[in-house]
N, C-alpha and C positions, 0 to 999 in steps of 0.2 A: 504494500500500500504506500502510495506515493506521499512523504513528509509536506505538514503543512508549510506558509510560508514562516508563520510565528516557529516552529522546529526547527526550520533550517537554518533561522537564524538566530537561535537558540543556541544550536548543535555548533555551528561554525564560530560562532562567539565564544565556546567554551574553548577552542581551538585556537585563539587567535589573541588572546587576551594576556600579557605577560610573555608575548611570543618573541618578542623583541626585532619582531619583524621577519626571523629568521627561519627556515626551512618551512617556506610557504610552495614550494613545487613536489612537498610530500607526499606520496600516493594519497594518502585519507582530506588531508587538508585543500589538497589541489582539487579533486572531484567536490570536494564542499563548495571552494568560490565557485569554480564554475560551473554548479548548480545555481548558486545565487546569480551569476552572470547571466545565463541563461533565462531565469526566474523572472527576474526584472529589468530584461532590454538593456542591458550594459553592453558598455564597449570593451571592456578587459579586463581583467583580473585587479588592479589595482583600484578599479571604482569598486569591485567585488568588495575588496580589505577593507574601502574607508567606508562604504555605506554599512558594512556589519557593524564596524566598530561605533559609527556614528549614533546608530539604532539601538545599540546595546548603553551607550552611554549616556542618551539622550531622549531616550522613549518613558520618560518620568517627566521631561518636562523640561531638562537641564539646558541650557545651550553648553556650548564647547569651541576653545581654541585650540589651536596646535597643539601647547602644552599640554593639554587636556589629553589629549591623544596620544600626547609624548609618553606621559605616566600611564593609559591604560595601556600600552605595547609595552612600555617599559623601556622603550627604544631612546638614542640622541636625538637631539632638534634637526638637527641637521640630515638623519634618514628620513626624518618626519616632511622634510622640504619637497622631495622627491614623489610625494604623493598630491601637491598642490593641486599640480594641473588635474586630476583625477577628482580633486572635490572640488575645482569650477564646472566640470562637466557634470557631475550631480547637481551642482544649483541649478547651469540653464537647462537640464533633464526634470527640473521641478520637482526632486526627491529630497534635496535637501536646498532648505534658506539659509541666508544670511541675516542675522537679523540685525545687523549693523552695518546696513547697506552702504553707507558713507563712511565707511572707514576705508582706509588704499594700504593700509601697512599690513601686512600678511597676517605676520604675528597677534594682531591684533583684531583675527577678524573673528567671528561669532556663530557656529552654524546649530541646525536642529534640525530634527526631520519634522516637517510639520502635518498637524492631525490627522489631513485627510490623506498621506500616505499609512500611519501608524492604523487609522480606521481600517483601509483596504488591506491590509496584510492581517490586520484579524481578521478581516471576512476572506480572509484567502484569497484575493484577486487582485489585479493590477490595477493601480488605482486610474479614473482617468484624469489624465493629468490635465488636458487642455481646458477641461473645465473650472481650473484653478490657477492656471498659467495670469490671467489679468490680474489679480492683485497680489502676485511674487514676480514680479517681472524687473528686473532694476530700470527704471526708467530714464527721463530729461531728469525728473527734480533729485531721484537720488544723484545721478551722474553730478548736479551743480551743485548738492551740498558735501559731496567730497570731494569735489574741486575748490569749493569755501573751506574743508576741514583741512585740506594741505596747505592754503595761504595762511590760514590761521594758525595753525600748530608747527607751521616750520621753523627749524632752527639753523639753517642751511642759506646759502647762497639760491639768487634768482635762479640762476641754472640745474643748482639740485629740483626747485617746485616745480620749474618746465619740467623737466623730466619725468617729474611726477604726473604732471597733467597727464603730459605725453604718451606716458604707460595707459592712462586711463582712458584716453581717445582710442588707443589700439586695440586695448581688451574690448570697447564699446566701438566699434569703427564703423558698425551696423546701424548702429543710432539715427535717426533722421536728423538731429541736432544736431551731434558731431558732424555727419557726412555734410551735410548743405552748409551749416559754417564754414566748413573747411575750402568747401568750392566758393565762399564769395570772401572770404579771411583768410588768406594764407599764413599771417604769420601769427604764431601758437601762444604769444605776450597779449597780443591784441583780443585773439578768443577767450581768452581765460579773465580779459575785462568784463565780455559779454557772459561768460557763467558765472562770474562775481554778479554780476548784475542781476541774473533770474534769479540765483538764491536769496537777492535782496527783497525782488517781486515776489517772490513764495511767503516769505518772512514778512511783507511789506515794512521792510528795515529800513533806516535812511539812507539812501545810497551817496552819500558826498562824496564827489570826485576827489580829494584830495584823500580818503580814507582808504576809496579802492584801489588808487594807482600807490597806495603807501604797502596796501597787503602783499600788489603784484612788483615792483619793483622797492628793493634795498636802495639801491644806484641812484642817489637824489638826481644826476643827471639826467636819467632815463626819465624818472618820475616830471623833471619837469618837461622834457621833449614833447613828454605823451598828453600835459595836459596841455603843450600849444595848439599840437595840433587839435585836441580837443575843441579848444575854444578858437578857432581859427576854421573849424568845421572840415580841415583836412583829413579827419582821423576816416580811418577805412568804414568803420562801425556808421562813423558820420556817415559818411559818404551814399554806403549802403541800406540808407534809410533804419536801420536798426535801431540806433538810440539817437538821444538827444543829451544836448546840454543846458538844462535849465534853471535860468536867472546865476548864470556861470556859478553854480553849485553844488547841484547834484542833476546826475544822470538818471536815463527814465530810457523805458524801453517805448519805440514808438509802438506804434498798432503791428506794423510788420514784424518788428520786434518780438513780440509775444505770439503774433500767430508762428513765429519760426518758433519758441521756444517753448511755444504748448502744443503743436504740432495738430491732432484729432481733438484733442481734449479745448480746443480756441472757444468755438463756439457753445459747448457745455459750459467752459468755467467765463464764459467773458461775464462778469459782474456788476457791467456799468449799461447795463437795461433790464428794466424789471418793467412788470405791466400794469401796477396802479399805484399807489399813493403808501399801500400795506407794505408793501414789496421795497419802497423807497428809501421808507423809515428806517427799516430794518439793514437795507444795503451801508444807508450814511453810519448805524452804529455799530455793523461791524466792519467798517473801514474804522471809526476812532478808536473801536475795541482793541484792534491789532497794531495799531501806533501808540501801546501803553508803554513801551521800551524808553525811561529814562528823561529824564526835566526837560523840558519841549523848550526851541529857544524861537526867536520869532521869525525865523526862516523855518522853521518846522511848522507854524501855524501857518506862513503864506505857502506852503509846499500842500498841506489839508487843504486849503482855501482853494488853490489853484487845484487840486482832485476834485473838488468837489461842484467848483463851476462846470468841468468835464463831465462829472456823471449828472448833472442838473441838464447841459445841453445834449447826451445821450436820450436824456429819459423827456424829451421836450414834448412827448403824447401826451404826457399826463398831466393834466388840467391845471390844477392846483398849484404846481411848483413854479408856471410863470406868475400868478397871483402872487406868490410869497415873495419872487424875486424882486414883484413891483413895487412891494410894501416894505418888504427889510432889504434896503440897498447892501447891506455888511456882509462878506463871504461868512464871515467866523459866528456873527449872531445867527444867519440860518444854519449853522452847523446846530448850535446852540439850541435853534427853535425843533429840527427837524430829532433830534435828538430827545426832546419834550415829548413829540407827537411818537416815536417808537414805545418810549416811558407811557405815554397815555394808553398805548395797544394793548402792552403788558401788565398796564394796571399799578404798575414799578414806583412810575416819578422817577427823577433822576435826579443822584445827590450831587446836590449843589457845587462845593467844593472839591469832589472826585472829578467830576466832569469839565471843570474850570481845567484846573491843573495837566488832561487829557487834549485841550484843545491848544493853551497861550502857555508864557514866558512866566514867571515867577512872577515879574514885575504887571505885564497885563493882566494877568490871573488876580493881583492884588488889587488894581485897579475896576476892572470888571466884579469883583466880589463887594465891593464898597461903593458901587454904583444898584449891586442889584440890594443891599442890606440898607440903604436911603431909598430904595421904592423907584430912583431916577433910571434904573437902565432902558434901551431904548425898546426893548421886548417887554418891558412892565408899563411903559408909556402907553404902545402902542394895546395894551390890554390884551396881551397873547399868550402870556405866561406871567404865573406869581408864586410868590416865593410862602411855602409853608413849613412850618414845623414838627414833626410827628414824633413820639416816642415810641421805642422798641427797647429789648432786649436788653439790647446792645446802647442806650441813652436816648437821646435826640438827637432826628439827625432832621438838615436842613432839604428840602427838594425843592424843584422847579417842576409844576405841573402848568399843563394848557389850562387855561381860563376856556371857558363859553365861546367865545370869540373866537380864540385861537383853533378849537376843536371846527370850528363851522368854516374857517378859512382854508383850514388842510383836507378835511375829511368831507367838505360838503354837507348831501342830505344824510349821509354817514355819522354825523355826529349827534344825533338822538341818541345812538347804540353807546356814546360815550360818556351820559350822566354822570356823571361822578356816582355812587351808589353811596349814601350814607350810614356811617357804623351806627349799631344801634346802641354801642355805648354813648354817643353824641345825639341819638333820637331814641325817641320814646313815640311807642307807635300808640294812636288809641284805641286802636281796634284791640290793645296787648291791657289796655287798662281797667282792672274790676271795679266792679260799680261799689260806691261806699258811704256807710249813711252817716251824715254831719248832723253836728248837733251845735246851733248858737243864738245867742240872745236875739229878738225879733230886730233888734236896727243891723245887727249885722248881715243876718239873713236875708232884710231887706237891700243892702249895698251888694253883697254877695249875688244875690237872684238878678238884680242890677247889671253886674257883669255878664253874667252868666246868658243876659238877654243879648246882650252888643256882642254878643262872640259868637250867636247864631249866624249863619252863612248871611241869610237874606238879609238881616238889620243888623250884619256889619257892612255889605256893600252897599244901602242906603243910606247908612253914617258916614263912609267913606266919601260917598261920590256929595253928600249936603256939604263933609268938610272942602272939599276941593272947591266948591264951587263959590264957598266962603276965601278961599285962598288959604285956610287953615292949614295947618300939618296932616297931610292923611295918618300919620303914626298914631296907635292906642298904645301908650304904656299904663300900666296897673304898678303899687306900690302895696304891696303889703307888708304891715308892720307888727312886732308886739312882741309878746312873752313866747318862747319855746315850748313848742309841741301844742300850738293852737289851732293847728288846722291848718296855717298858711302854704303849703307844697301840697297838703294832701286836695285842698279847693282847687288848685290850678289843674291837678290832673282831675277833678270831677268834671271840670270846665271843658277839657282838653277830650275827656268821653262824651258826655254831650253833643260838642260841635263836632264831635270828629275833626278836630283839630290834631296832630302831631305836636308832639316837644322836640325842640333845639335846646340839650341840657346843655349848660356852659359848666365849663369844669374849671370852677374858679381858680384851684391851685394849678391846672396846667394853665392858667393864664399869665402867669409871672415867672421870668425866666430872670437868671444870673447873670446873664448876660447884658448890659448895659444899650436898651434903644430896641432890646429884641423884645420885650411885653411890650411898646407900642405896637409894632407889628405883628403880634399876635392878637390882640385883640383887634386891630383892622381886621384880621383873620376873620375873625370870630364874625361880624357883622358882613362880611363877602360873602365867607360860604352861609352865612342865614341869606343872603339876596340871591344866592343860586340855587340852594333848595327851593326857595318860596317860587320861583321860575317854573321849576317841574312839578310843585304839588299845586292839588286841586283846590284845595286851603290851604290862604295863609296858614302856614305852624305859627306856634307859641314858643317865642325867646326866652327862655328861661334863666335869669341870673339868680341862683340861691344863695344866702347870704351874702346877699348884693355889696356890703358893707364894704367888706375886701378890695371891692374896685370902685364903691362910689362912694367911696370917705371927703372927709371936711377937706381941701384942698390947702397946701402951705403958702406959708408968707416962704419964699426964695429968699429973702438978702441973707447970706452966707449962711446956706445951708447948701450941702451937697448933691452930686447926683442923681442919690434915690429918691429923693423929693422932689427933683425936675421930672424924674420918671414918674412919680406916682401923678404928679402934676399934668403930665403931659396925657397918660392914660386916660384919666378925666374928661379931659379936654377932648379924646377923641369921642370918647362915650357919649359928651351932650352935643358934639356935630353930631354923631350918627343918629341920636335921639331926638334930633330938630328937621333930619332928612328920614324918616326910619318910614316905611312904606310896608307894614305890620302889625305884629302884636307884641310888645315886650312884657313880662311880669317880669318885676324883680322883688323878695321876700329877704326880709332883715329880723333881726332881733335887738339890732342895737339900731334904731332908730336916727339915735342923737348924732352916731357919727359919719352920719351922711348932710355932703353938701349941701346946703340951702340952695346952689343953684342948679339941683336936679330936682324938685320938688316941682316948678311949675311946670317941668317936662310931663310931669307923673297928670294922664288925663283924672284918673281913679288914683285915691290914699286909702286905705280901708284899715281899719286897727283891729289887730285881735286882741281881745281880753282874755282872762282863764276865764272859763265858764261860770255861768251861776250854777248854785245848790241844783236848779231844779233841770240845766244843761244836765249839769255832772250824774243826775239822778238818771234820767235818760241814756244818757252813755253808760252807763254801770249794767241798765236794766238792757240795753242793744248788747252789747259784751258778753253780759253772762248771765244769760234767761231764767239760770237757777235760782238768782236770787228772787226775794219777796221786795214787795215795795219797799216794805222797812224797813230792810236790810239795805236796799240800794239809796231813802233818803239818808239812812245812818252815814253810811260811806260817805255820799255826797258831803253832808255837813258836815264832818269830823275830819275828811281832805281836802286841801287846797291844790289838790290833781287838775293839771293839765290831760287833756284830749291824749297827749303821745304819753303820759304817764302811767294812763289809766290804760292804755294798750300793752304796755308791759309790761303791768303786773298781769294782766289778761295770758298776756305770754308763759308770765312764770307757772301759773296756775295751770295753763297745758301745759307745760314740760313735768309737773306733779301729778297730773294725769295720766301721762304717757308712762311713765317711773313708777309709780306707785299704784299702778291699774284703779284707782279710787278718786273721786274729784275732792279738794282739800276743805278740811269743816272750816265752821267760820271762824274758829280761835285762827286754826291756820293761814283765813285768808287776812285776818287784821294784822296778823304778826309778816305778812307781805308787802302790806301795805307799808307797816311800819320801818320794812326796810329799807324803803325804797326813798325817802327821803336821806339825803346824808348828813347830818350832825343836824338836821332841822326837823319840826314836826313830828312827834315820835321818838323811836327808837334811835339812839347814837349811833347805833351799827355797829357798837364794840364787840370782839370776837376772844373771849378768852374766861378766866373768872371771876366769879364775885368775889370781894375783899369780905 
């Protein structure tokens, strides 16, 4: 029965391993290679040797060099030499790779069999190989970045790297790169500018002339010859339409250029036409993506700038990009804008400061950050982009997102699809809010039902359009005021169920930032995205500032006083513009009354005060809470606490968690001695925890 293939290379490997190379024409050993010859289309007994050993050393997964090989034969380097040409003919036979296809130094090259041979020889057949040949195949871009890896890591005179090259043309001399350069560039200094150059376009690395002609020529003589002719346009490369020299800088491959050095693959990878608007965005940010190598200087921005008017005149179908160009004349701000609109795709934004630093110079990056952190840049002018703050993880971080305008300029009737979606930590939906029953003295109830009328759909837009027509302010703001846990948050969301109205919850402590000028600009935040929600919803929402205090405090006297009191000052100040233009609802609910400005008060259409409840509130609330009790139990309570609304819910709380624990609802010694806890060093019980003296 004839040995599988996994056997015979099994069998021959046990043969061959420590053999030191030596007494391989042995009857037994001889019939084994070439069986393996035979087995798998070899040309001679030597590819027999190194593909056994290769497979034996390598069928785990290992790559392998010479040395590698040296120690399993046990043999010298120097026998090991002898076997080279036998495992280049295994690569281009597609049985074994390189997996360091850009390396040229022998010693240091890399091979393996790869999977889908090790697969076939466990299914016992010959693998087929053409069907794997396209992605093992050493191609143009391996060939030009080991023509980059010999400029780079040589230690050698010019004529040792020629000679390097040189080897590499000859073992590749089939190449369509190699060959047709060769027929319109004879000399092998000037081709090896043009392979510096594609592995620059693979890389999209900067190609400065003075960098390349430094890698290819030691001979400062040489180096400058070649960039006369360069810049004199006599250079052969010139000549022959291949490259160029631009803004006497750096070199670029022309069109002919790249269709010689992408060969079939031209029209697949050419990346400067896309076919709508989606495609564009994406094209401009992974061109900045791939220029992230190293502090940009301001020929690196005009070298993006000038890419990028290139792929803008490529892509001249597409609608929109002549629009943008008519509107932002600046190469580098549409870099900036187009940049926004991929961020918008992705939902991402893009951080402010990464992307600066990605496009300008140290000094214009500083310049352009301090234009857009003053509101003045010409993309926040023009209302196309604004600058937000958001927390993560990982802190605050600063973005640039498309405004309304911006989205409608790039994307067209596309930009419905690009709402901004609102978190629902920043919205309170009312369809989300349970119904709850309040309890207060008839004058309040009366101001309360009061609001609660004006924030019906129909009789706020008859209030709105009688105020306009008055020239009044269309803005309703509401002020409620008073004691803690009176109802003031819980009315707005009864209000907010009702109309069907939404919350915009402002998150008072993310509204003040460390940063000196950044809480003004957050809170402009704040009142933008409330004017772009209110755009898409069907009602106005409801602005929501709780404990307003925070942000609309007494404002200071400035003579020498610092900073933070310009800032708090300043905050204010935006607050009652936006509250004098506000085209909404704002509530805002304080506990501290006192220390809010007097001149936010005539802002406020509605002031409404809460009190703690009376006896006969609180009895009512006792008796809604907790059905168990008797009347008399719930007027007792009432009179003997001076319980707030939110006070009287948490003891309500404790009393189920004593439910829940104790499977039994708590007697009434229990529930007074709750109550009595619940004030702290007032009313009752101390709250001391320990013994009696």
């Amino acid at each position: 029965m004839e040995r599988t293939m996994i056997q015979l290379l099994k069998l021959t490997a046990s043969k061959l391993h420590n053999r030191k190379l030596k007494g391989l024409t042995g009857e037994e050993l001889s019939g084994l290679l070439g069986e393996v010859q035979a087995r798998f289309h070899l040309d001679n007994v030597d590819e027999a040797v190194v593909f056994t050993a290769l497979f034996d050393c390598g069928c785990g997964g290992r790559k392998n060099d010479l040395n590698d090989l040296v120690a399993y034969f046990g043999c010298t380097l120097l026998q090991m030499m002898e076997y080279v040409v036998a495992i280049r003919s295994l690569v281009r036979k597609h049985l074994v790779v390189q997996t360091n296809r850009s390396e040229f130094r022998v010693v240091e090259q890399m091979f393996i069999i790869p999977d889908y041979v090790i697969e076939s020889i466990l299914e016992n057949k010959m693998p087929h190989l053409k069907e794997y040949m396209p992605g093992n195949v050493f191609n143009q871009y391996d060939f030009c970045e080991a023509v980059d890896t010999v400029l780079q890591n040589r230690n050698s005179s010019d004529v040792d790297s020629l000679k390097c090259i040189e080897f590499l043309e000859r073992e590749n001399a089939g190449m369509s790169l190699v060959k047709e350069l060769k027929g319109v560039v004879p000399q092998l200094d000037e081709r090896a500018i043009f392979y510096k150059l594609c592995f620059g376009f693979t890389e999209n690395s900067n190609s400065d002339v003075d960098d390349i002609l430094e890698d290819i020529y030691m001979n400062y003589g040489a180096r400058l010859q070649a960039k006369h002719a360069l810049l004199s346009r006599e250079h052969p490369l010139v000549v022959a339409g291949l490259m160029e020299l631009v803004d006497k800088e750096y070199l670029e491959l022309t069109t002919a250029g790249e269709r010689l050095f992408l060969g079939e693959d031209f029209e697949r990878l050419k990346t400067n036409v896309e076919s709508d608007c989606y495609g564009f965005a994406k094209m401009v940010e992974e061109y900045v993506d791939r220029s992230r190598r190293g502090t940009k200087t301001a020929r690196d921005t005009y070298r993006m700038e000038a890419k990028l008017v290139a792929m803008e005149k490529d892509n001249h179908h597409i609608s929109c990009l002549a629009k943008v160009q008519n509107l932002i004349e600046e190469p580098g701000y549409r870099i900036l804008f187009y940049l926004a609109c991929e961020g918008c795709i992705d939902g991402s934004g893009v951080e402010l400061p990464m992307v600066l630093n990605l496009i300008y110079s140290p000094k214009d990056c500083s310049a352009n950050l301090s234009l857009f952190k003053s509101g003045s840049h010409k993309l926040q002018r023009l209302d196309l982009i604004e600058m937000v703050t958001e927390s993560s993880f990982f802190g605050k971080q600063t973005k640039l997102i498309l405004t309304d305008r911006g989205k409608e300029l790039y994307f067209g009737e596309d930009a419905r699809f690009f709402v901004e979606k609102v978190d629902d930590k920043e919205l309170i939906r009312a369809s989300g809010i349970r119904e709850k029953r309040l309890f207060f003295s008839p004058e309040e109830q009366e101001q309360l039902s009061l609001v609660g009328n004006v924030l019906n759909e129909e009789n706020y837009r008859a209030l709105v359009d009688r105020l306009e027509a008055k020239s009044l302010p269309r803005g309703i703001a509401v002020l409620l005021y008073g004691e803690p846990g009176t109802g003031k948050t819980e009315s707005v969301m009864q209000w907010a169920r009702q109309s069907g109205r939404d919350i915009v919850h402002v998150d008072i402590s993310a509204s003040k930032s460390m940063w000196y000028g950044e809480s003004e600009k957050i809170v402009k935040q704040i009142f933008t995205r409330y004017r772009s929600i209110c755009k898409h919803s069907a009602q106005k929402p409801i602005l929501l500032f709780n404990e307003a205090d925070a942000l609309f405090s007494t404002r200071q006297n400035l003579t020498g006083r610092g900073s933070i009191d310009q800032t708090e000052n300043a905050i204010q100040n935006i607050i009652l513009e936006e509250m004098e233009t506000l085209d909404g609802i704002l509530i805002a609910t304080t506990n501290l009354v006192d220390n809010l400005d007097k001149a936010f008060e005539r802002r406020f259409l509605f002031k409404i005060r809460f009190d703690k409840p009376s006896v006969e509130a609180k009895r009512n609330i006792w008796l809604d809470k907790l059905p168990v009790l008797t009347d008399e139990q719930a007027t007792r309570l009432a009179a003997t606490y001076n319980f707030s609304g939110g006070e009287i819910d948490n003891i309500v709380r404790k009393v189920t968690l004593t439910e829940v624990v104790d499977g039994t609802a708590p007697s009434w010694e229990n529930l007074i001695r709750i109550c009595n806890e619940e004030k702290i060093g007032r009313g009752g019980s101390s709250g001391k925890i320990g013994f009696n003296r």
